[in-house]
matplotlib code that plots the C-alpha trace (Angstrom):
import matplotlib.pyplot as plt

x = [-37.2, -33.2, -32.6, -29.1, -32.2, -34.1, -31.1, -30.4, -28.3, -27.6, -23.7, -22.4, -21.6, -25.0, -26.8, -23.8, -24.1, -28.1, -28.5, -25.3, -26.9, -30.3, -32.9, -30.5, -26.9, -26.6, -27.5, -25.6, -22.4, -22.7, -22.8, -19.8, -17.7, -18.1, -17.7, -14.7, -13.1, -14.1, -12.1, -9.1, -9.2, -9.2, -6.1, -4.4, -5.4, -3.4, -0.4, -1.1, -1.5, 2.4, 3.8, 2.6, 3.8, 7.5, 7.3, 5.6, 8.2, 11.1, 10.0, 9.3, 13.1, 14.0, 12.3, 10.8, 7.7, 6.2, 6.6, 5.1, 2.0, 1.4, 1.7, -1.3, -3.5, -2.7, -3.8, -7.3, -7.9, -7.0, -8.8, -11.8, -11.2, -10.7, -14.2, -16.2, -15.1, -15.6, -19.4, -20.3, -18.6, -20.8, -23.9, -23.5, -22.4, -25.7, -28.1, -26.3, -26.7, -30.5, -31.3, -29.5, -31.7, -35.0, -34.1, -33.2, -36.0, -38.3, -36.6, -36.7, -40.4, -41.4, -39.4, -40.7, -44.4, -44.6, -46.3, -47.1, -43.5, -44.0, -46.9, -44.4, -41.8, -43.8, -45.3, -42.9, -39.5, -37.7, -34.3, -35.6, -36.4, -37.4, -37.8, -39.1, -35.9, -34.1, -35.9, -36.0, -32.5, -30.3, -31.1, -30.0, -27.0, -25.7, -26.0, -24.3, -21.3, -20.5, -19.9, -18.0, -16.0, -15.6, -14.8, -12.6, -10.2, -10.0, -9.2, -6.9, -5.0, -5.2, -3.4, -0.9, 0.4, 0.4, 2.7, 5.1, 7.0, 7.3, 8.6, 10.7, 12.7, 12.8, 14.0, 17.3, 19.4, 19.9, 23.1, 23.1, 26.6, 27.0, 30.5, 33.2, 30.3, 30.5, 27.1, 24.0, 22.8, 18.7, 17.0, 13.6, 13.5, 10.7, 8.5, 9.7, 9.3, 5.7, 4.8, 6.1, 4.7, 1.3, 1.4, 2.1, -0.2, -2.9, -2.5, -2.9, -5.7, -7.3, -6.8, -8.2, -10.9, -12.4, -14.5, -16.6, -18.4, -19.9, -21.3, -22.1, -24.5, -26.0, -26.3, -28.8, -30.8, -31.1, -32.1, -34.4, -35.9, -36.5, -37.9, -40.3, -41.8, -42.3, -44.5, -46.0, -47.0, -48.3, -50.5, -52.3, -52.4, -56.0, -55.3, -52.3, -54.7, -57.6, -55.7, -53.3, -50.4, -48.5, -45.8, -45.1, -44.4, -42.0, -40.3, -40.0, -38.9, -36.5, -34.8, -34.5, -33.2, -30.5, -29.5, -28.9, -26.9, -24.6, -23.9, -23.0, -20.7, -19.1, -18.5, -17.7, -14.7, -13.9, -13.8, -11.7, -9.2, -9.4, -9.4, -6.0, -4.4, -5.8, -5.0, -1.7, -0.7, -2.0, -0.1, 2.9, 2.3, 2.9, 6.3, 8.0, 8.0, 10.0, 12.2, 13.3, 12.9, 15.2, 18.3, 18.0, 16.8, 19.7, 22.2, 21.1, 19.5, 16.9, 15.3, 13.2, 10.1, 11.3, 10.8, 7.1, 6.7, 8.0, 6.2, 2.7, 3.3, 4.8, 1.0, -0.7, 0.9, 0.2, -3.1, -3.6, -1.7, -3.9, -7.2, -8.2, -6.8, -9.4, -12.1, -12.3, -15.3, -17.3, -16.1, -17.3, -20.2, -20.7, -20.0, -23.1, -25.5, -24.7, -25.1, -28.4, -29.8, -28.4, -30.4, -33.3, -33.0, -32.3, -34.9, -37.4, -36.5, -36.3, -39.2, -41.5, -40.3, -40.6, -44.0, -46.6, -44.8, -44.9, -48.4, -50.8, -54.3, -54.4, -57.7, -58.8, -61.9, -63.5, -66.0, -70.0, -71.1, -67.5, -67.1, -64.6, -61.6, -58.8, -54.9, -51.9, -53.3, -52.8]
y = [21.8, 21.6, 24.3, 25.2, 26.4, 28.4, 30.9, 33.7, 35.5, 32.2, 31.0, 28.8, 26.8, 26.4, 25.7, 22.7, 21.4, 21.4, 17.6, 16.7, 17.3, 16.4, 13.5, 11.4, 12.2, 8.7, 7.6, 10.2, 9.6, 5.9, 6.0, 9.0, 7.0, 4.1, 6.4, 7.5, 4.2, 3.3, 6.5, 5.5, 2.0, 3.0, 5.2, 2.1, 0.0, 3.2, 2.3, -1.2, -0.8, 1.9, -1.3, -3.4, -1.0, -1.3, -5.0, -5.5, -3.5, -4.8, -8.4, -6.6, -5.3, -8.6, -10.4, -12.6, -13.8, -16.0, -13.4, -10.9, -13.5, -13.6, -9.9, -9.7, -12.5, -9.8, -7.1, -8.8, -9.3, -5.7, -4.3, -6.3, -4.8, -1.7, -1.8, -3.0, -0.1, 2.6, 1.3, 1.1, 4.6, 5.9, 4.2, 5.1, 8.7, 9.0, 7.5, 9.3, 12.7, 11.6, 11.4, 15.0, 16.8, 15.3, 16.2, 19.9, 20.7, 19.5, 22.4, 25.0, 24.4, 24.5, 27.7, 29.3, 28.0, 28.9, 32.3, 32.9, 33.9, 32.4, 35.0, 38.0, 37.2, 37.4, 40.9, 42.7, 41.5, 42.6, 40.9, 37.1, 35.9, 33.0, 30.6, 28.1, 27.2, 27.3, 24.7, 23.0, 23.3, 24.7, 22.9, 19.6, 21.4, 22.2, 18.5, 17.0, 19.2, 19.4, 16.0, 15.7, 18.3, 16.7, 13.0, 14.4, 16.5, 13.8, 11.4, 14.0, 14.6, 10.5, 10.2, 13.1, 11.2, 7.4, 8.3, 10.7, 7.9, 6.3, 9.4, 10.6, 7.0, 6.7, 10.6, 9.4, 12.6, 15.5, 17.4, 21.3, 22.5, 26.0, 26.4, 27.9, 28.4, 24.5, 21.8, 22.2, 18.2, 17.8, 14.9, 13.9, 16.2, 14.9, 15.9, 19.7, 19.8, 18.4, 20.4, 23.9, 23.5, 22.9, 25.7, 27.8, 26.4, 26.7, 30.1, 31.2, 29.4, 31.1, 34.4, 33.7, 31.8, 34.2, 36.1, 32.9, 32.9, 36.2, 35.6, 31.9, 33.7, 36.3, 33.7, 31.7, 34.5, 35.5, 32.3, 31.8, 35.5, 34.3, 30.8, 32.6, 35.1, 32.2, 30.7, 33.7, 33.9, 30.6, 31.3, 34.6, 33.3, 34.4, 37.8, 38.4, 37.1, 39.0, 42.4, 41.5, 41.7, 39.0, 42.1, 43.3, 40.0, 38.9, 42.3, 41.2, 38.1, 39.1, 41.6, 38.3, 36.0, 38.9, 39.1, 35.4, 35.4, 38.5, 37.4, 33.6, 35.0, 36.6, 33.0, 31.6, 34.0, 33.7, 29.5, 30.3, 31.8, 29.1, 26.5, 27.8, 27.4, 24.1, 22.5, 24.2, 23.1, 19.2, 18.9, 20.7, 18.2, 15.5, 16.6, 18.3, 14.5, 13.4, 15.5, 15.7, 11.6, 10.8, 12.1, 9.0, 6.5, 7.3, 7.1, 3.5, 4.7, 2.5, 0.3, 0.7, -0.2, 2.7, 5.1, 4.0, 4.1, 7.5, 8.9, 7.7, 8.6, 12.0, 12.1, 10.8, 13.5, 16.1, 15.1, 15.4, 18.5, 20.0, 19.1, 23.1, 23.6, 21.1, 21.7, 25.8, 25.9, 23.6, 25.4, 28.9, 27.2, 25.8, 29.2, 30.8, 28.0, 28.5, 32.5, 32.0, 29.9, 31.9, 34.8, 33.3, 32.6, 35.3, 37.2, 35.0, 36.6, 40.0, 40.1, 38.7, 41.7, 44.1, 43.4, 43.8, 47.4, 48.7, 47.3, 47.7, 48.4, 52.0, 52.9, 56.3, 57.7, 60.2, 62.8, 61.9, 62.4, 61.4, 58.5, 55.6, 55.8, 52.9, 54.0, 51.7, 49.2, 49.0]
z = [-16.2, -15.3, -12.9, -15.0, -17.8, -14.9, -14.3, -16.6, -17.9, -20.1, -21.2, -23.5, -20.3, -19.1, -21.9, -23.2, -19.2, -18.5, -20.4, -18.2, -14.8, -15.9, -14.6, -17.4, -16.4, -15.7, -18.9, -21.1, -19.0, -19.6, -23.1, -23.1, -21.8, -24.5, -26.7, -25.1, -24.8, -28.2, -29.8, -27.7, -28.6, -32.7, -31.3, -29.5, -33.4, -34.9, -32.9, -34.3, -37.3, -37.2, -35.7, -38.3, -41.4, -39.7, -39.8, -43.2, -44.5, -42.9, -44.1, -47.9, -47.7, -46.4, -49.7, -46.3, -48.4, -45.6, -43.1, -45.5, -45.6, -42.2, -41.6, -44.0, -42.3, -38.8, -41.1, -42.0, -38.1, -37.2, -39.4, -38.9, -34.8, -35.9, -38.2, -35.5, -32.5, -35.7, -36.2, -33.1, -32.0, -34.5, -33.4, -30.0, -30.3, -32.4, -30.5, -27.4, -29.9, -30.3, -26.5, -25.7, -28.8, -27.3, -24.2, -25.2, -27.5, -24.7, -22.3, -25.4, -25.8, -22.8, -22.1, -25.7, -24.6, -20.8, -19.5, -23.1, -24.1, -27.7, -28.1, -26.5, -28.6, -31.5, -30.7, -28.5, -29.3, -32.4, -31.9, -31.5, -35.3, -36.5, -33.4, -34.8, -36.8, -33.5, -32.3, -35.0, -36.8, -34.2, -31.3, -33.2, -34.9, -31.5, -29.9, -33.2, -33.7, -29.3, -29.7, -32.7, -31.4, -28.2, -29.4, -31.8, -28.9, -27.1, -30.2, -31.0, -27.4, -26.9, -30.4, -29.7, -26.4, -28.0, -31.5, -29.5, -27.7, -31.6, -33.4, -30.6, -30.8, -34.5, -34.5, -33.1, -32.9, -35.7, -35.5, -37.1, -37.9, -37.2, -38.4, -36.4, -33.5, -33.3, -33.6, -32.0, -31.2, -31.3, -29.8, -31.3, -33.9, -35.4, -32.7, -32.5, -36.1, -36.2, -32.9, -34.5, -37.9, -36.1, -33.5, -36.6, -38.7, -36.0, -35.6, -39.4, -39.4, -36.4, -38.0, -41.4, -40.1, -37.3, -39.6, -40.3, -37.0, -37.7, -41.4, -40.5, -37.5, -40.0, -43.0, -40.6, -39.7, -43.6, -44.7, -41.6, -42.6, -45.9, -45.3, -43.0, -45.4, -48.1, -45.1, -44.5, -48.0, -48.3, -44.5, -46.1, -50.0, -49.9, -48.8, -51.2, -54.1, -53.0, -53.1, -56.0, -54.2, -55.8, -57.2, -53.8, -52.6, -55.3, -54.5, -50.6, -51.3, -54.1, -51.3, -48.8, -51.1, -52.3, -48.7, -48.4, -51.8, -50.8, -47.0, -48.9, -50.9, -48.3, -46.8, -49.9, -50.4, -46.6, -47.1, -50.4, -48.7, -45.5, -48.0, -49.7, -46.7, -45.0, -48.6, -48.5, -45.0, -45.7, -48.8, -47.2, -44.2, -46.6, -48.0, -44.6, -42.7, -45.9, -45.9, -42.4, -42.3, -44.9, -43.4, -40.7, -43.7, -45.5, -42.5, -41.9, -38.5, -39.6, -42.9, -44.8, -42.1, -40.0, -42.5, -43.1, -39.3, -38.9, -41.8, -40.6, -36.7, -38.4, -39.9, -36.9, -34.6, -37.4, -37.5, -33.9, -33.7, -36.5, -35.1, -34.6, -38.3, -39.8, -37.3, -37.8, -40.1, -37.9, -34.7, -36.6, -36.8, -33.7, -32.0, -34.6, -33.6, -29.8, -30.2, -32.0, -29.6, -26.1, -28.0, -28.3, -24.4, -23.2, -25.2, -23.5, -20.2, -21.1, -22.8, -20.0, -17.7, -20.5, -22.5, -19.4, -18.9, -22.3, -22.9, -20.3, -20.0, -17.9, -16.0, -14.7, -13.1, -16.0, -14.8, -15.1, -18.7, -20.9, -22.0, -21.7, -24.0, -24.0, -25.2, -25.5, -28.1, -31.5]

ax = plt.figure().add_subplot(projection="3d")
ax.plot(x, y, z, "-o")
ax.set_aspect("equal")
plt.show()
């Protein structure tokens, strides 16, 4: 076992880092990186393909028909480029995604398994539920969504850095008149507009969208609670038929399956009101490069390719700029999956030093004639 899974208390930190320093570091830095290169390649076709919507649109303005032509055939070939780094990004981040669960549900059953802990956590621990879904679900929840979230920074700080050279030259200069206080001149406006609207946007987003990590955490436990006690009813069918118990079941599970719908609903309203605002800001994100584009378009700072190229490295930097806007949900839960699973760690330690000392077997010499009595079990 990695000795970043031996220490304790567990972090975020350590548990993300353990498969990093393992026995197959070698291997899962290998593939990282060509996943890496592969998500900044599709960036470096992006810049391609902003290039090319300049030209094609030049050569449309121009009425140039055989330049137009051969802009398509480059089109085809990019695009068949670009088709082949997107597959095989996704095969590799995948098969990469596969190694790392194997590799981490091995650690989680051997902790959940050694010195008896499954059997400890059953009896003597009241916070830990449902561990089997950890493994199971969580474990594999965790691995996929680190490294979407990770390719997609990077994709996202990669792209930032490769279309701000292009808007800041097509943003020429914007002068503001302030009357009698004279002109303010702004270079690259484009880029302070994008960069402000996305800060902004960022920050609504973090405070509408906090609440999710919470219910996301309690929804899994809810629906873990009630898969279990469906299970459970299913492992003791005999007993529940032999005693007629079939109303008092219903009743338990009817109280379970309320709790799942009332804590969903909670999330449903909270993803409402997220939802307004992410579809808000990307349609707003559509119009605002428009309108602050035009100005240039129609002062002949450039034609009619320029404006196609500034709109789509407008977007691109938006985009990029956005990425913790349109991520939110999946970092809320993210954060859930990794607070389920540092639980269940944790509780594996606590309970090991805790169950011998609250049940243990006590033996004291009686006088001659009494008999043996045992205490502490039930």
């Amino acid at each position: 076992m990695s000795h970043d899974l031996q220490s304790r208390p567990y972090t975020a930190w350590q548990l993300i880092r353990a498969y990093w320093q393992s026995e197959q570091k070698l291997f899962a830095y290998s593939f990282f990186v060509f996943v890496i290169i592969m998500s900044v390649s599709i960036v470096g076709m992006d810049v391609g393909f902003n290039y090319w919507y300049n030209f094609f649109y030049d050569a449309l303005q121009d009425y140039d028909k055989r330049g137009a032509l051969d802009l398509l055939v480059i089109f085809t070939f990019l695009a068949a480029v670009y088709i082949i780094l997107a597959v095989y990004r996704y095969y590799l981040q995948l098969y990469l995604s596969l190694r790392w669960r194997r590799w981490l549900t091995e650690q989680f059953l051997d902790r959940w398994l050694q010195k008896k802990s499954y059997y400890y956590l059953e009896n003597f621990d009241e916070k830990t539920d449902n561990p089997d879904q950890r493994i199971q679900e969580d474990i594999g929840a965790l691995v996929t969504t680190s490294l979407d979230l990770a390719v997609g920074l990077i994709s996202s700080i990669t792209t930032f850095f490769a279309f701000i050279y292009i808007l800041w030259t097509l943003s020429g200069h914007f002068v503001v008149h302030l009357g009698s206080w004279g002109s303010v001149d702004i270079p690259g406006y484009l880029v302070w507009v994008s960069i402000i609207y996305a800060i902004v946007g960022t920050l609504l987003a973090f405070k509408i969208g906090y609440p999710l990590v919470g219910l996301n955490f309690e929804q899994q436990k809810r629906e873990a609670n009630f898969r279990f006690s469906l299970v459970d009813l299913r492992s003791h069918a005999e007993h529940v038929a032999l005693y007629r118990g079939e109303h008092h079941q219903k009743s338990i599970l009817g109280n379970l399956f309320d709790r799942v719908l009332n804590n969903w609903y909670a999330i449903i309203l909270r993803q409402k009101l997220l939802l307004w605002f992410t579809a808000g800001y990307n349609q707003v994100s559509v119009l605002l490069p428009l309108m602050v584009v035009l100005p240039n378009y129609f002062s002949k700072v450039f034609k009619l390719g320029g404006l196609m190229q500034a709109l789509r490295a407008f977007g691109q930097i938006q985009e990029a700029l956005s990425f913790l806007i349109n991520s939110y949900s999946q970092i809320a839960q993210w954060r859930a999956v990794v607070r389920r699973l540092l639980t269940f760690l944790n509780h594996i330690s606590e309970v090991r030093l805790k169950a011998p000392l609250t049940r243990r077997l006590r033996r004291r010499p009686l006088p001659q004639g009494e008999r043996l009595s045992f205490s502490g079990f039930e």
